[in-house]
C-alpha positions in Angstrom: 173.4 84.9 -44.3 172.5 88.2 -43.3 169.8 89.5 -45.8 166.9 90.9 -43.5 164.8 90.4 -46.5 165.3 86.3 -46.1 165.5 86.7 -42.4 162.6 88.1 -42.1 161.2 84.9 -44.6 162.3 82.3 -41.7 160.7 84.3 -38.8 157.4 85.3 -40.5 157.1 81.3 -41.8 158.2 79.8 -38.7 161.1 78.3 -39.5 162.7 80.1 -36.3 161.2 81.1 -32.7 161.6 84.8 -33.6 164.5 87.0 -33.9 166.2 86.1 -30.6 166.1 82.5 -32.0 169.9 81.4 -31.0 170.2 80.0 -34.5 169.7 83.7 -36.2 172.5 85.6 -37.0 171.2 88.6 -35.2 172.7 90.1 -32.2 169.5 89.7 -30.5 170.3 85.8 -31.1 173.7 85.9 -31.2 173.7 87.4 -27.2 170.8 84.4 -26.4 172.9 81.6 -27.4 175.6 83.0 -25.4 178.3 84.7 -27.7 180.1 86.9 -25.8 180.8 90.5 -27.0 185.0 89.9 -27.3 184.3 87.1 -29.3 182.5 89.0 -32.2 185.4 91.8 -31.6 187.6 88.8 -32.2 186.3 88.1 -35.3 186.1 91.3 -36.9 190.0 91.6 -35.8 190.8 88.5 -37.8 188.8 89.0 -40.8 190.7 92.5 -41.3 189.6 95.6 -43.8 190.0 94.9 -47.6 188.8 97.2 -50.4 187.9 94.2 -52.1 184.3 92.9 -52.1 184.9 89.7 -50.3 182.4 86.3 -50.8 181.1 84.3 -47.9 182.7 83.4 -45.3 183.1 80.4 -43.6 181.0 79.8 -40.4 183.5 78.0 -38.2 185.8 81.1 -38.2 183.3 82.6 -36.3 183.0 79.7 -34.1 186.6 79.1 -33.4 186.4 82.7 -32.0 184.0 81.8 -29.9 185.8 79.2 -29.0 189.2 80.5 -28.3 187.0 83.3 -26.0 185.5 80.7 -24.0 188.1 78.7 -23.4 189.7 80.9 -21.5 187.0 82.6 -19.4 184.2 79.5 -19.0 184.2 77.7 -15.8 184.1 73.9 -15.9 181.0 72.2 -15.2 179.9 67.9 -15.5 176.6 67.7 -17.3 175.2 64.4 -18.6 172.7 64.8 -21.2 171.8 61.0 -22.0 171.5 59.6 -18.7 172.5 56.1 -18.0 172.0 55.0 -14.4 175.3 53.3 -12.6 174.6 51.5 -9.4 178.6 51.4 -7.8 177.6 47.9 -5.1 181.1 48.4 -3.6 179.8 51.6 -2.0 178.2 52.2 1.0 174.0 53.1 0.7 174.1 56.3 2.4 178.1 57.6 1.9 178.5 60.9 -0.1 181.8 61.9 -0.5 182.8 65.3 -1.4 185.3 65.6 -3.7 187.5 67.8 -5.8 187.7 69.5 -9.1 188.9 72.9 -10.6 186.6 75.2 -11.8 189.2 76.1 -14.6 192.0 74.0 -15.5 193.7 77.1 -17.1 193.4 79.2 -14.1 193.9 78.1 -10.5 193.0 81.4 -9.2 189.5 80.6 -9.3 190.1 77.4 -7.2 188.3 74.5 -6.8 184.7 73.4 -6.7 183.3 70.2 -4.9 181.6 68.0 -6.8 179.2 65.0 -4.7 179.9 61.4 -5.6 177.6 58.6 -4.1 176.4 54.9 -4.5 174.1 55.9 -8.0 175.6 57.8 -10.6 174.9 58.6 -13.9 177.0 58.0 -16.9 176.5 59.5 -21.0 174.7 56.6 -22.8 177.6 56.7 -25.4 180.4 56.0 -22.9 179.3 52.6 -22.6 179.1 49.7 -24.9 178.0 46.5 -24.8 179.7 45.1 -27.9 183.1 47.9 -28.2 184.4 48.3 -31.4 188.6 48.9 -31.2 190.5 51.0 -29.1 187.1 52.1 -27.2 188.7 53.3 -23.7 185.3 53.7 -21.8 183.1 51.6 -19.8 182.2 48.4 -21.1 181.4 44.8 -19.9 184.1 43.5 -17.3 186.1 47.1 -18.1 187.3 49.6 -16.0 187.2 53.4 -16.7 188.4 56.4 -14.4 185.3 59.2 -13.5 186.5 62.2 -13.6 188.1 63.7 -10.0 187.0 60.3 -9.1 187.3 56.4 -8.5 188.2 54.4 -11.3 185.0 51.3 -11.6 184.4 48.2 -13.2 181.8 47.0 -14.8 180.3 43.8 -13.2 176.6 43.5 -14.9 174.6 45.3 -17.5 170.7 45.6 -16.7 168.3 45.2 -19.5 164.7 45.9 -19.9 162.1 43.7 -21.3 163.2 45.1 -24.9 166.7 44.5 -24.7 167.7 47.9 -23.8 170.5 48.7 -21.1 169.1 50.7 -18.2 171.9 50.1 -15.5 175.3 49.2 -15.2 176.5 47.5 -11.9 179.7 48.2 -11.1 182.6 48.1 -8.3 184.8 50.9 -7.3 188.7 51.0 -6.8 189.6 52.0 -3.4 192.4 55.1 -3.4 192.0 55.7 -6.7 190.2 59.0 -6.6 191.6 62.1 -7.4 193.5 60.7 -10.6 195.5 58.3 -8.2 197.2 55.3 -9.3 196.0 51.7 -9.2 196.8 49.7 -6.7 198.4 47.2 -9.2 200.2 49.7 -11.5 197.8 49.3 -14.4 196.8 52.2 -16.6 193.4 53.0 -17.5 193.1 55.2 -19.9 189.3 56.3 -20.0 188.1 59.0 -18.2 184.1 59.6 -18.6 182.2 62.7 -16.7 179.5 61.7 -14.4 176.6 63.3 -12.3 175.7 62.3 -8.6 172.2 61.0 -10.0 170.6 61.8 -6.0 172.6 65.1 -5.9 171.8 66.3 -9.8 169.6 69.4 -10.7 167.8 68.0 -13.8 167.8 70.6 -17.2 166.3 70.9 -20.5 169.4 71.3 -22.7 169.0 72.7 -26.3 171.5 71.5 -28.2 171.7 74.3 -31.3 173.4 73.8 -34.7 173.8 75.3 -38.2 170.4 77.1 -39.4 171.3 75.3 -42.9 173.2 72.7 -44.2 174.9 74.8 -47.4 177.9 77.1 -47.2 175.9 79.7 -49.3 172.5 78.7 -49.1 170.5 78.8 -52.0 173.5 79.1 -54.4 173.4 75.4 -55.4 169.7 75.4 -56.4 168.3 77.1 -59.7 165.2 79.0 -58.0 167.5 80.6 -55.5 165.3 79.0 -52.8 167.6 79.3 -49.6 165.0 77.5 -47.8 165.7 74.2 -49.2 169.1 74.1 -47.6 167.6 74.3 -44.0 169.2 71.9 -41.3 166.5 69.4 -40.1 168.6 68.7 -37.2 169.2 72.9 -36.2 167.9 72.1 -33.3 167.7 68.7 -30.6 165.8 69.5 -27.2 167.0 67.2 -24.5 164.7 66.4 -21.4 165.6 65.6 -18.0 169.6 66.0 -18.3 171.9 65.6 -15.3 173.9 68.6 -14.0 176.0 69.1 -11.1 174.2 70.8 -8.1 176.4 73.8 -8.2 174.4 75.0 -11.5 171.1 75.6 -9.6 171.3 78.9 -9.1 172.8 80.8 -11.7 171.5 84.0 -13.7 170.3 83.8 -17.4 173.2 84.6 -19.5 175.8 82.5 -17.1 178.8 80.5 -19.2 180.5 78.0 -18.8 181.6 74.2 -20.2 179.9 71.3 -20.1 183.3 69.2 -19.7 183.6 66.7 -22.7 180.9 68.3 -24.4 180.6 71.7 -25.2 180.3 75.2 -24.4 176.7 76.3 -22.8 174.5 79.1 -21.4 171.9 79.5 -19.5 168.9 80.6 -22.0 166.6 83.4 -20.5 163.8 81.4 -19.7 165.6 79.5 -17.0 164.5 79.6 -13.7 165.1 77.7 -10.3 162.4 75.4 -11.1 163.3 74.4 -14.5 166.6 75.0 -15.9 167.6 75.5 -19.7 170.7 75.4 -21.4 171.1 76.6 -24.8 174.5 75.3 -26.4 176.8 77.9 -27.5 179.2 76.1 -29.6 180.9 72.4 -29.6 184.6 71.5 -28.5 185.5 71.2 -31.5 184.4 71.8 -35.5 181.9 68.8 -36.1 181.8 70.2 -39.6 184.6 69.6 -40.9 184.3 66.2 -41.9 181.3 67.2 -43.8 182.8 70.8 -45.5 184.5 68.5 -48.0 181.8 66.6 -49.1 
């Protein structure tokens, strides 16, 4: 939607932050959620020139643009944005070992970056369940998963709080296995989660940006006309406290890259050294198009 007269309706009622509001189809908020400029070329180049009057068009084209434009230029980064805490017993108190990871799979030129692991690590919330359904290949209860460039562990105890909640997982590591080595035995485990040195993290707010509205055309389906009804509730989730690799802590506003597992991210202008934010630039994948149909 790019009628200035309805933009204009969301700024002046509040319905964004203003028009450098990364959900706003303005370059002004296009550039703050991190687009880059060859992904817009991109998508002018693949909708073409018609003498027709075309209809609307469907937002994920634009975002696989995006997409295919980060993919190849975004350096890798772990970020964990639901924290669970892993205590790994096995491992010695103090030992930090550095280890390694590419900063691009695509592109070894730009080498590799070290990445601390230590006794307590932290873990996405959703990689771990206590009660897996089928064919879940993450941590769970007496399971083992592999961390990424590390050891593979295994679970050994689930904490709770006094309201039933899991607040740590105790686990054990396999020696030699970091790196993507083999186990010892020969088995194959076939879960790999990211992870975050929880001592060695820089902690982030992380704004995790959507759709501005939930209707391919909004306002088309409704017999006032009234756009506004098809606003997505959920545009927007601001996450607290997430855990990022250390390497992050000193990069410029504007800065790239992929949140590995997660999603493509970039620094929002009011980052700073102190506090670091993250605005989301677009997920791995389309997590639309389950919902398009219906």
């Amino acid at each position: 939607m790019l009628s200035k007269r309805k933009l204009i309706t969301l700024v002046k009622e509040g319905h964004v932050a203003g028009w450098d509001d990364p959900r706003m189809p303005t370059l002004c908020g296009l550039r703050r959620r991190g687009v880059p400029p060859a992904a817009l070329r991109l998508f002018v180049e693949r909708l073409g020139v018609s003498k027709a009057e075309g209809g609307p068009l469907d937002y994920s084209i634009f975002e696989d643009c995006v997409r295919d434009v980060l993919d190849s230029e975004a350096p890798r980064v772990m970020a964990v944005l639901r924290p669970l805490r892993v205590v790994i017993t096995s491992w010695p108190e103090s030992e930090v070992e550095m280890l390694s990871g590419a900063v691009h799979p695509k592109r070894p030129e730009l080498g590799e970056r070290q990445v601390p692991f230590s006794r307590e690590i932290v873990i996405e919330r959703s990689d771990f369940e206590e009660e897996p359904p089928k064919k879940f290949f993450r941590l769970k209860p007496g399971g083992e998963v592999r961390l990424r460039f590390g050891y593979v562990i295994r679970c050994d105890e689930v904490v709770k709080d006094e309201a039933g909640e899991v607040v740590e997982i105790r686990a054990t590591h396999v020696p030699g296995t970091s790196g993507g080595r083999p186990m010892p035995d020969g088995k194959k485990v076939k879960g790999i989660v990211h992870w975050v040195s929880e001592r060695h993290a820089v902690r982030a707010q992380v704004r995790l940006y959507d759709r501005l509205f939930t209707a391919p055309n909004p306002g088309a389906e409704h017999e006032d006309g009234d756009f506004r009804r098809d606003l997505n509730p959920a545009s927007l989730d601001e996450l607290q406290e997430c855990a990022v690799e250390p390497n992050v802590a000193s990069l410029e506003p504007g800065t790239r890259m992929q949140f590995e597992r997660t999603g493509y991210f970039c620094t929002d202008k009011e980052s700073t050294s102190e506090q670091l934010v993250f605005n989301r630039v677009v997920t791995l994948r389309d997590s639309w198009a389950k919902i398009a149909p219906k």
